[in-house]
C-alpha positions in Angstrom: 23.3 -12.4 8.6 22.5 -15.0 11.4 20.1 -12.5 13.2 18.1 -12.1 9.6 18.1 -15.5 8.8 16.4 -16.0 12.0 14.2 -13.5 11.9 12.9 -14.4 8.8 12.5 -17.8 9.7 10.7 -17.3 13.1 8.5 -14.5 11.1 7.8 -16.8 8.1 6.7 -19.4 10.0 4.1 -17.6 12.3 2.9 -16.1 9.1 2.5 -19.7 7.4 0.7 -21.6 10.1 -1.5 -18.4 10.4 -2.0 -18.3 7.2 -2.4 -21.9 6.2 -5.7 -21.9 5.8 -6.6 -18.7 3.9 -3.9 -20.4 1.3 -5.8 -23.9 1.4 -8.8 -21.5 0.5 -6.7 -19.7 -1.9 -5.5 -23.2 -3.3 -8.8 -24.8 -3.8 -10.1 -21.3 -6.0 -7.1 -21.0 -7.9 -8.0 -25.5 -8.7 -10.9 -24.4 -9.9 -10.3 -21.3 -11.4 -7.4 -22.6 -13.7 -8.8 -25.9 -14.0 -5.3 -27.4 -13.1 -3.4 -27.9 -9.4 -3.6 -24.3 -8.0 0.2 -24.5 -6.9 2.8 -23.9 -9.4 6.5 -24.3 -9.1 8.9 -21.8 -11.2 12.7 -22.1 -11.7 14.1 -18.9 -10.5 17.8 -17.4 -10.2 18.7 -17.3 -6.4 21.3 -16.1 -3.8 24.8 -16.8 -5.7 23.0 -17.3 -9.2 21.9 -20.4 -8.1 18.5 -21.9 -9.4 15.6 -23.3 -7.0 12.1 -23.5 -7.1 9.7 -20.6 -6.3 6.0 -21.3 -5.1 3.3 -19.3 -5.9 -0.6 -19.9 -6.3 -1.7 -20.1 -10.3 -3.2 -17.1 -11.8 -3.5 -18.3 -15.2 -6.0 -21.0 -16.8 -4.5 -23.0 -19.3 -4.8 -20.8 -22.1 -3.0 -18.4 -20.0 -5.6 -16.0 -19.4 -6.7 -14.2 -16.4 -9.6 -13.8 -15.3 -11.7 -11.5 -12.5 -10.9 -13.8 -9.5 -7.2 -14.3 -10.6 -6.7 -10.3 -11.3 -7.5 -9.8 -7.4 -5.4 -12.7 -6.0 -2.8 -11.2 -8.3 -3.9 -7.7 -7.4 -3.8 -8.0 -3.6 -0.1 -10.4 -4.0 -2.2 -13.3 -2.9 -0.9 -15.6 -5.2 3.2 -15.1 -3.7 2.1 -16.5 -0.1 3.4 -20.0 -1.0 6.5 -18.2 -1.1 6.6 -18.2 2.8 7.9 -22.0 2.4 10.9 -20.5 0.7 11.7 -18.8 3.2 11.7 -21.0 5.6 13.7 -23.4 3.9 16.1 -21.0 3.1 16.2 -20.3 -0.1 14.7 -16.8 0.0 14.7 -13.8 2.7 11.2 -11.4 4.0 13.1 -8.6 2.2 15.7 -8.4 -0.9 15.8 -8.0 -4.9 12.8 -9.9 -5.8 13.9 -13.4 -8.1 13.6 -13.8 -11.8 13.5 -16.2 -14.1 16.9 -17.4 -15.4 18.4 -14.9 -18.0 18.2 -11.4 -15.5 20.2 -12.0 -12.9 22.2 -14.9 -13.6 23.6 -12.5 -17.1 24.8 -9.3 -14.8 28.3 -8.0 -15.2 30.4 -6.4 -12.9 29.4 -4.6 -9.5 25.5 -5.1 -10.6 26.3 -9.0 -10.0 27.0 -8.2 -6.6 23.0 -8.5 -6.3 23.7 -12.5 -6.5 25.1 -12.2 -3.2 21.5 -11.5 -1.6 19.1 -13.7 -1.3 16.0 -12.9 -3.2 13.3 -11.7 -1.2 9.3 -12.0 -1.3 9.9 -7.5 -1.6 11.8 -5.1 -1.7 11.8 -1.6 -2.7 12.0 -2.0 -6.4 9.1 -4.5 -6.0 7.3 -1.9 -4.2 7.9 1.0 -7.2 7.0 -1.6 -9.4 3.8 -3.6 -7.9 1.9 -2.6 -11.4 4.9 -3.6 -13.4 2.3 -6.0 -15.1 0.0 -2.4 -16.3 2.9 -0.8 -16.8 4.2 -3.3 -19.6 0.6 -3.8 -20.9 0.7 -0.4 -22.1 3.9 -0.2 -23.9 4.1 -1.0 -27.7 7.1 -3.2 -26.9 6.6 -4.7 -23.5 9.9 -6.8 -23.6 11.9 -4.4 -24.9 10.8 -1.9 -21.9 11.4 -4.1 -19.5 14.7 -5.0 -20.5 15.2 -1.3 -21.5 13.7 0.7 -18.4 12.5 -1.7 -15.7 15.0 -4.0 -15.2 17.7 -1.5 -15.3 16.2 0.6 -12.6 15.1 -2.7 -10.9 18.9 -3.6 -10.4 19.8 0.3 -9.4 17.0 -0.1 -7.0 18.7 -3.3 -5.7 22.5 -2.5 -5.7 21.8 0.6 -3.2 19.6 -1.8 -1.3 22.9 -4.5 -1.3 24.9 -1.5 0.4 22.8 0.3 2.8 20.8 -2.9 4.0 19.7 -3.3 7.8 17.4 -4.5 9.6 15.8 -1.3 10.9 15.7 -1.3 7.0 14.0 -4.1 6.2 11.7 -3.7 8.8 11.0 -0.4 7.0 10.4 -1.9 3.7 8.1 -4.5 5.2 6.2 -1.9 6.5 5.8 -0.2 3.7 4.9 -3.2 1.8 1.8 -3.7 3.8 1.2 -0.1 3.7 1.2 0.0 -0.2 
């Protein structure tokens, strides 16, 4: 656990300085685009069930729309680089079960709640199945329901396995494949 934790923060770190200023870039587009402060903070359910903030870069304008230039910062996962700072300060990890908004996690029962125990992470291999979750849903007559139905379900079967076979080599793996995908 030490060895990740360090990992991630070394890793994080060299990532955010060299990617500070593609994300000021980033920052200043999504200003503009949403007419509003281009960095958003979002309670999220973390390691333990415990809340905290999660950066990310705004998509939407304040009619919560997107448009062109937010559907390929959103496309390309652009917009969950703030989400480096998390890492470094600890309250998320390079790889594990992606966080959600209070009313997911924080309401498992039983072995599934042994997610909690992982901090989330910026992917994972659910996250990877899923990267169109947002097309996915869009084309369902009941998005919520098939979410809460289908997704998140499989999501949390996706995540369980990854709470028992977890390594590094693993992680690595997944990282990998994240850039890959």
């Amino acid at each position: 656990m030490l060895f990740k934790r360090i990992f991630d923060f070394v890793i994080s770190f060299m990532l955010l300085i060299m990617l500070l200023p593609i994300i000021i870039i980033l920052w200043i587009i999504t200003s503009v685009n949403t007419k509003r402060n281009g960095l958003f903070n979002q309670l999220r359910i973390g390691q333990f069930g415990k809340p905290f903030r999660i950066y990310k870069l705004r998509t939407f304008n304040s009619f919560d729309k997107i448009n062109y230039v937010s559907s390929v910062i959103r496309r390309l996962k652009l917009d969950e680089l703030p989400q480096l700072w998390n890492v470094i300060v600890g309250d998320m990890s390079l790889v594990g079960p992606r966080p959600d908004v209070p009313g997911y996690y924080d309401k498992l029962e039983g072995e599934d709640r042994k997610i909690l125990n992982l901090k989330p992470g910026i992917t994972s291999e659910a996250s990877i199945k899923y990267k169109n979750e947002e097309a996915i849903l869009k084309g369902q007559s009941n998005p919520l329901k098939y979410n809460d139905e289908v997704i998140f379900p499989d999501k949390v079967k996706m995540n369980l396995e990854y709470y028992y076979k977890r390594t590094f080599f693993g992680d690595i793996k997944i990282i990998l494949k994240t850039f890959i995908k």
